[in-house]
C-alpha positions as CSV (number, residue, x, y, z in Angstrom):
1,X,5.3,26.3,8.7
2,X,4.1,29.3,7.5
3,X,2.6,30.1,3.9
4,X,3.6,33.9,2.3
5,X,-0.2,34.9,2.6
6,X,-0.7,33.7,6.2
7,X,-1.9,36.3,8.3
8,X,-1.9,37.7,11.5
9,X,-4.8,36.0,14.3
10,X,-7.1,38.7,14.3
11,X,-6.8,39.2,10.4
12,X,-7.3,35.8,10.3
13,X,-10.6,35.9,12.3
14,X,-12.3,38.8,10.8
15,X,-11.6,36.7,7.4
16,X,-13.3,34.3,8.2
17,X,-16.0,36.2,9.9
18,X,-16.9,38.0,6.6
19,X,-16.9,34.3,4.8
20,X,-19.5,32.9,7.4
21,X,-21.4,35.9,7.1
22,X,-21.4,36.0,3.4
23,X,-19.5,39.3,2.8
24,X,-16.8,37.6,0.9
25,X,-18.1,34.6,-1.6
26,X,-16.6,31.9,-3.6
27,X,-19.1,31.6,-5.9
28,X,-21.1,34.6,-8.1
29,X,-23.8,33.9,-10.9
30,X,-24.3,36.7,-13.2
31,X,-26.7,35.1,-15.2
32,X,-29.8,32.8,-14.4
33,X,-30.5,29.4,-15.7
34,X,-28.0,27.1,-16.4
35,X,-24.2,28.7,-16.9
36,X,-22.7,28.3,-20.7
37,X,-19.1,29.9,-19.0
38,X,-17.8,29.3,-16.0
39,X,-14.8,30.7,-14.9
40,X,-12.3,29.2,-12.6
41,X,-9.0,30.9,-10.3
42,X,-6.6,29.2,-8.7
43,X,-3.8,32.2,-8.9
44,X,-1.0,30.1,-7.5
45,X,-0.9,25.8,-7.1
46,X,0.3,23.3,-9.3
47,X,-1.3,20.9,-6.3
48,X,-4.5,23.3,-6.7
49,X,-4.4,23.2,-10.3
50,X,-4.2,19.2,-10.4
51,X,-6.8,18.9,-7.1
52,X,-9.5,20.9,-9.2
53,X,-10.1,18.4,-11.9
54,X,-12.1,16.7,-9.0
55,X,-14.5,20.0,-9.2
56,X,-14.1,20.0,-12.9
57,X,-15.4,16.3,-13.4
58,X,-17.9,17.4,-11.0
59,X,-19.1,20.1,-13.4
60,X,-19.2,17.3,-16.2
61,X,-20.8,14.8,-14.4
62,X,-23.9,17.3,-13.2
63,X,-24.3,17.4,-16.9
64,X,-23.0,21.1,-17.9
65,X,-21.9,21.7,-21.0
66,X,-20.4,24.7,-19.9
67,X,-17.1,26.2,-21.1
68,X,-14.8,25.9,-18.3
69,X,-11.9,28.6,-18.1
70,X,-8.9,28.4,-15.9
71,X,-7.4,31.4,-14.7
72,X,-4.0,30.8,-12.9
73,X,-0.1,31.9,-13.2
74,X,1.5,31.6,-16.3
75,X,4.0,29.0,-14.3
76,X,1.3,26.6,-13.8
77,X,-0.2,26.3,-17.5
78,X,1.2,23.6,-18.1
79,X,-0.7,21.6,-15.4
80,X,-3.9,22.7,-17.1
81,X,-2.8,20.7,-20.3
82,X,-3.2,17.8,-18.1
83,X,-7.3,18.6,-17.0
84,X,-8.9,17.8,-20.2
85,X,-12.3,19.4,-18.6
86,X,-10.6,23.0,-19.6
87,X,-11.4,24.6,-22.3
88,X,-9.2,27.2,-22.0
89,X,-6.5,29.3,-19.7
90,X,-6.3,32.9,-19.0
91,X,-3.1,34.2,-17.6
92,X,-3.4,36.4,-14.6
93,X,-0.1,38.1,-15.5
94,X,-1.3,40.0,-18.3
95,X,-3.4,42.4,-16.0
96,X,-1.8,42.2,-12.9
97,X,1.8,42.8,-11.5
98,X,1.3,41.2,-8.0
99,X,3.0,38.1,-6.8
100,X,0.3,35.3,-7.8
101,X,-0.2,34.7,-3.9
102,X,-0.9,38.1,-3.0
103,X,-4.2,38.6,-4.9
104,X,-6.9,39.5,-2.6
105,X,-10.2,38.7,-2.9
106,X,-11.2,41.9,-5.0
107,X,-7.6,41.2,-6.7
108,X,-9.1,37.9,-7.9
109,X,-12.5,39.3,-9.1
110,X,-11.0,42.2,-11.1
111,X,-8.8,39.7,-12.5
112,X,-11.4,37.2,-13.5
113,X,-13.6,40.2,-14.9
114,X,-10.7,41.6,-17.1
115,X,-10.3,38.4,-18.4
116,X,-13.3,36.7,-18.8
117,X,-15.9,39.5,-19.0
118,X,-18.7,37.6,-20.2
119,X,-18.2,34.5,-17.9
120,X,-21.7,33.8,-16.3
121,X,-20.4,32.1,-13.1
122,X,-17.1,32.6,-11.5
123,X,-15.6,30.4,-8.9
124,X,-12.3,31.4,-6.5
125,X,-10.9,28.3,-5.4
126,X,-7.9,29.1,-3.8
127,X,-8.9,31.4,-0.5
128,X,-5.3,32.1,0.8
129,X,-4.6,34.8,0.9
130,X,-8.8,36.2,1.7
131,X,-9.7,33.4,4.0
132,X,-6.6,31.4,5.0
133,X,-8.4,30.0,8.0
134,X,-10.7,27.5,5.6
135,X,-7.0,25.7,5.0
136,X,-6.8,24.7,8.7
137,X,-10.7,23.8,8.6
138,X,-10.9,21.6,5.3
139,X,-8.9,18.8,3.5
140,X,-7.6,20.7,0.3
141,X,-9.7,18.5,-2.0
142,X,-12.9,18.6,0.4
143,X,-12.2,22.7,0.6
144,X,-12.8,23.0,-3.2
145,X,-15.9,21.3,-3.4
146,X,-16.7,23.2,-0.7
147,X,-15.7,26.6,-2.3
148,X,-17.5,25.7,-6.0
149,X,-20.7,24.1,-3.5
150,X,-20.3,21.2,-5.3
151,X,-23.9,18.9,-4.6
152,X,-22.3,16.0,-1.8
153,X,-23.3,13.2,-4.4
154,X,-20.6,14.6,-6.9
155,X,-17.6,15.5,-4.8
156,X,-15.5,13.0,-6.9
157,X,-11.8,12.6,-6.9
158,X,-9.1,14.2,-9.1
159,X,-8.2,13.0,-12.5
160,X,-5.4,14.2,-14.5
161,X,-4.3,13.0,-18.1
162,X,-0.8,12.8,-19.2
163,X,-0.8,15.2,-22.7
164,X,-0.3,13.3,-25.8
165,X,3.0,12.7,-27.0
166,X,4.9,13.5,-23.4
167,X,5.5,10.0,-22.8
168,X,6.7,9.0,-26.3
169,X,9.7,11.6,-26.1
170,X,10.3,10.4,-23.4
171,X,10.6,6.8,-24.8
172,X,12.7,8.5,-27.2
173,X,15.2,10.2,-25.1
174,X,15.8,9.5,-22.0
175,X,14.2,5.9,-21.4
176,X,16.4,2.9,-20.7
177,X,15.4,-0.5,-21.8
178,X,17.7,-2.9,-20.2
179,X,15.9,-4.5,-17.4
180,X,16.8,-2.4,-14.5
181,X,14.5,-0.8,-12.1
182,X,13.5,2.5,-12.6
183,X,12.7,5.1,-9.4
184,X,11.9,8.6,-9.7
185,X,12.9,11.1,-6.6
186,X,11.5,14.3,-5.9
187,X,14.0,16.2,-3.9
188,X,12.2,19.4,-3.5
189,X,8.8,21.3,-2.0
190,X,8.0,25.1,-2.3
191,X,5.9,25.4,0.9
192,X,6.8,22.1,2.7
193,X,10.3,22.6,4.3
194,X,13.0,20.2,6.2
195,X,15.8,20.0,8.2
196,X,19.1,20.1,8.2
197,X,18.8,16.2,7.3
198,X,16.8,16.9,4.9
199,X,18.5,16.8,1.8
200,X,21.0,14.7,2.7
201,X,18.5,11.9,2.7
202,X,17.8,12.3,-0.9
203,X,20.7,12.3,-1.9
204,X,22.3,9.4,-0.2
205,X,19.2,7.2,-1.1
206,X,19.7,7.9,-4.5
207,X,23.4,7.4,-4.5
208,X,22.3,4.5,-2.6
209,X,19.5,2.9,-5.1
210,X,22.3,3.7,-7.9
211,X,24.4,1.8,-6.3
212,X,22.3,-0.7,-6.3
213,X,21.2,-1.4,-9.9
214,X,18.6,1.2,-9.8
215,X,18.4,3.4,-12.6
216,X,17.1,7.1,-10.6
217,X,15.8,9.9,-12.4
218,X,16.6,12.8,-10.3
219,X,14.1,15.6,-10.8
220,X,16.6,18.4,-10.0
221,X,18.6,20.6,-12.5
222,X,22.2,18.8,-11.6
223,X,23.1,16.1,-9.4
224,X,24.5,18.3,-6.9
225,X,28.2,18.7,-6.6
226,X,30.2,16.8,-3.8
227,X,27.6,14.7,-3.6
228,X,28.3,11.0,-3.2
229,X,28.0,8.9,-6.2
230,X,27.8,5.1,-7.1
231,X,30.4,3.0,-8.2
232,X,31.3,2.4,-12.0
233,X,29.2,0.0,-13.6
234,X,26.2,-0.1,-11.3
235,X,23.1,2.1,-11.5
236,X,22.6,5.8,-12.5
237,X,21.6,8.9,-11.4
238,X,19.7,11.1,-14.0
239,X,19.3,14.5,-13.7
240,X,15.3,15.5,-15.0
241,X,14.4,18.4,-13.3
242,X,14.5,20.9,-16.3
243,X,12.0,18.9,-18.6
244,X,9.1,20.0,-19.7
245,X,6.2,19.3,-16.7
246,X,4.4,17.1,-19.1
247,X,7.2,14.7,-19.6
248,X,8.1,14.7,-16.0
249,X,5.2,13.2,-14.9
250,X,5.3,11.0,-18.0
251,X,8.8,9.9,-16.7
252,X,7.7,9.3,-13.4
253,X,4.8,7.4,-14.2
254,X,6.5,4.9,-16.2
255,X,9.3,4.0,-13.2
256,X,8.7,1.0,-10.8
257,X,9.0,3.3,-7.7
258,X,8.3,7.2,-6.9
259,X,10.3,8.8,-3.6
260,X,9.0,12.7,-3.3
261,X,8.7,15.5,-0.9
262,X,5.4,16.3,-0.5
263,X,4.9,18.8,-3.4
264,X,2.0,20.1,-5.8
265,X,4.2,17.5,-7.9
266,X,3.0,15.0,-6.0
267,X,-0.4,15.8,-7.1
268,X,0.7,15.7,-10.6
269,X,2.0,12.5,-10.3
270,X,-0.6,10.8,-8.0
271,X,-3.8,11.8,-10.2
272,X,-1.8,10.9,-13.5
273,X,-0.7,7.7,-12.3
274,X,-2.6,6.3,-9.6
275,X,-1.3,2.6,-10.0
276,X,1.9,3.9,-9.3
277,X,4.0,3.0,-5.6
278,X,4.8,6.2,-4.5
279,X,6.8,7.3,-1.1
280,X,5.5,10.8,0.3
281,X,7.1,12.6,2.7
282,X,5.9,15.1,5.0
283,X,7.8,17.3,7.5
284,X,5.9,16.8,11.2
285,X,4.7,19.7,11.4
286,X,0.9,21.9,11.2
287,X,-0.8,24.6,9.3
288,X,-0.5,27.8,10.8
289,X,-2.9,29.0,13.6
290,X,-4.1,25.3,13.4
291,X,-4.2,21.9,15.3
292,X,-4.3,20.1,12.2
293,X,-1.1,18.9,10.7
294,X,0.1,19.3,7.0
295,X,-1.0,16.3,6.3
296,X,-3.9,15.8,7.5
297,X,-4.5,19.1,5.0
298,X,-2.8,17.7,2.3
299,X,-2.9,13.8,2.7
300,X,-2.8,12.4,-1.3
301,X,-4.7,9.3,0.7
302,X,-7.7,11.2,1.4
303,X,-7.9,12.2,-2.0
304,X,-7.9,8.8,-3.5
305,X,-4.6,8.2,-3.4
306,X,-4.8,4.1,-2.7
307,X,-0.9,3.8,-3.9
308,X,0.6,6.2,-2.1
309,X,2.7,5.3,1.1
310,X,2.6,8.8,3.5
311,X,5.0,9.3,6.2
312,X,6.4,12.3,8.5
313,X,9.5,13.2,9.5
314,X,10.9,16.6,9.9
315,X,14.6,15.1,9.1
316,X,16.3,17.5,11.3
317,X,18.7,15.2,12.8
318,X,21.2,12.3,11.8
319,X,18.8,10.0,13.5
320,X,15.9,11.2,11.7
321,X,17.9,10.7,8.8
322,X,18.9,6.9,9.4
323,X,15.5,6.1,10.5
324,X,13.6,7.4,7.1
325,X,16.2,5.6,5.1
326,X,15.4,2.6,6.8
327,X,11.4,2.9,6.2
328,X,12.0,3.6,2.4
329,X,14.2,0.1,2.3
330,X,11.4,-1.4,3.8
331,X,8.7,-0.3,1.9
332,X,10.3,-1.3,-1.3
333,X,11.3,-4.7,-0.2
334,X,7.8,-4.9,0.8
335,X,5.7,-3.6,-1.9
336,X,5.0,-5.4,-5.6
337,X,7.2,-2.8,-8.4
338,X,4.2,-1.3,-10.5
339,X,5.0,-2.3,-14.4
């Protein structure tokens, strides 16, 4: 594995040498007493995005009536709509050209300046690409606390609320009242990669669950071509991938079943619908420059997630393959259907 920002060993060290020694810091105060705006960046994460409603609540539940601004990517706006903790989102694209992952630590303070000027606390919550070494250190919810020095008594968990009316078009339009099972699979992860088995094995266990009698919302753009289908009259595959975010995770929430590649979906899904069975895969692999593997960084159980089944496999073989296939089977023969 290895991230855009991740850089080179001794980079890496002096990084996190100016972090320990307070050269670089996560948190600034520009005004005393207690802060009425507090200003938030997470340049580039829906999984960051989701995970920071557990500093938000944290916020809230200190008692601060502050107003709480996000300031991410345009592309992951939408996951704000979800933290009801925000009051409101700047867009780091209007002042800046660079790639969102490639803001540096002064990138991310100029930004938050320009946009919120009279914010009287700032917090950087994503240190990628300034400190990527606190990744391999910290479990990504632990590491935010961490980063906004949240007090240990209020490090809660992540919360997210589907928006209103998402899961009422979704009723409307692509819902499917017959009595069939619903799953929802998740083909596909930005940072998280597979083999070649990879997507192979979503695709035949969805052709597979159609086959079945499942009805399987696919959240790609197309069910790809040449790919195996089920027979007439059975199940159906369902294509979902270009909805809106919103209704995505509205979608997936109301299935029996979830089946997804470890993504900052995942997130979405897992702290907007934590009664929900959900299957999360993880290629066997670690963080770069670390002994830690992804998901021991990333495990959804560690952050609360008490319905979510975790596994690894790197799917790089046929064998891999047939063996993952058989642990899905088993894990929903095994496991009550949520409802």
């Amino acid at each position: 594995m290895r991230l855009p920002h991740t850089p080179g060993l001794a980079k890496r060290y002096f990084q996190y040498f100016k972090y320990a020694t307070g050269i670089t810091r996560s948190v600034h105060v520009f005004r005393r007493g207690k802060p009425e705006r507090i200003t938030l960046v997470i340049p580039d994460s829906l999984g960051d995005v989701a995970i920071n409603s557990g500093v938000t609540r944290a916020i809230r539940a200190g008692g601060l009536e502050a107003e709480i601004t996000l300031v991410t990517d345009q592309k992951y706006r939408p996951a704000a709509a979800f933290n009801p903790d925000y009051d409101s989102v700047a867009v780091l694209n209007d002042c800046t050209d660079k790639p969102p992952w490639a803001l540096s630590y002064h990138d991310q303070l100029a930004v938050a300046k320009t946009l919120t000027p009279d914010m009287d606390a700032l917090f950087l919550c994503q240190p990628g690409a300034w400190c990527d070494a606190l990744w391999s250190r910290h479990q990504s919810l632990e590491l935010q606390h961490k980063l906004c020095r949240t007090p240990p008594g209020l490090r809660l968990r992540p919360r997210l609320t589907i928006p209103a009316g998402a899961a009422e078009k979704v009723f409307a339009n692509w819902w499917q009242p017959d009595g069939r099972p619903a799953i929802f699979i998740a083909p596909s992860a930005f940072t998280l990669k597979f083999g070649a088995a990879g997507e192979r094995f979503f695709l035949d266990l969805a052709a597979s669950l159609a086959g079945d009698g499942w009805h399987v919302f696919w959240n790609g753009p197309v069910w790809p071509s040449g790919a195996g289908r089920p027979e007439a009259g059975a199940g159906t595959v369902v294509p979902v991938g270009h909805l809106p975010l919103a209704e995505v995770v509205a979608l997936a929430s109301m299935c029996e079943r979830a089946v997804s590649a470890r993504s900052g979906l995942s997130d979405m899904i897992t702290f907007s619908a934590p009664e929900l069975p959900q299957y999360v895969l993880y290629p066997n692999t670690r963080y770069p420059y670390s002994f830690r593997s992804v998901r021991q960084c990333y495990s959804l159980n560690a952050m609360g997630g008490v319905n979510v089944r975790e596994t690894e496999n790197s799917l790089d073989t046929a064998a891999d393959l047939a063996t993952e296939l058989g642990k899905v089977r088993q894990w929903l023969d095994s496991r009550p259907r949520a409802h």
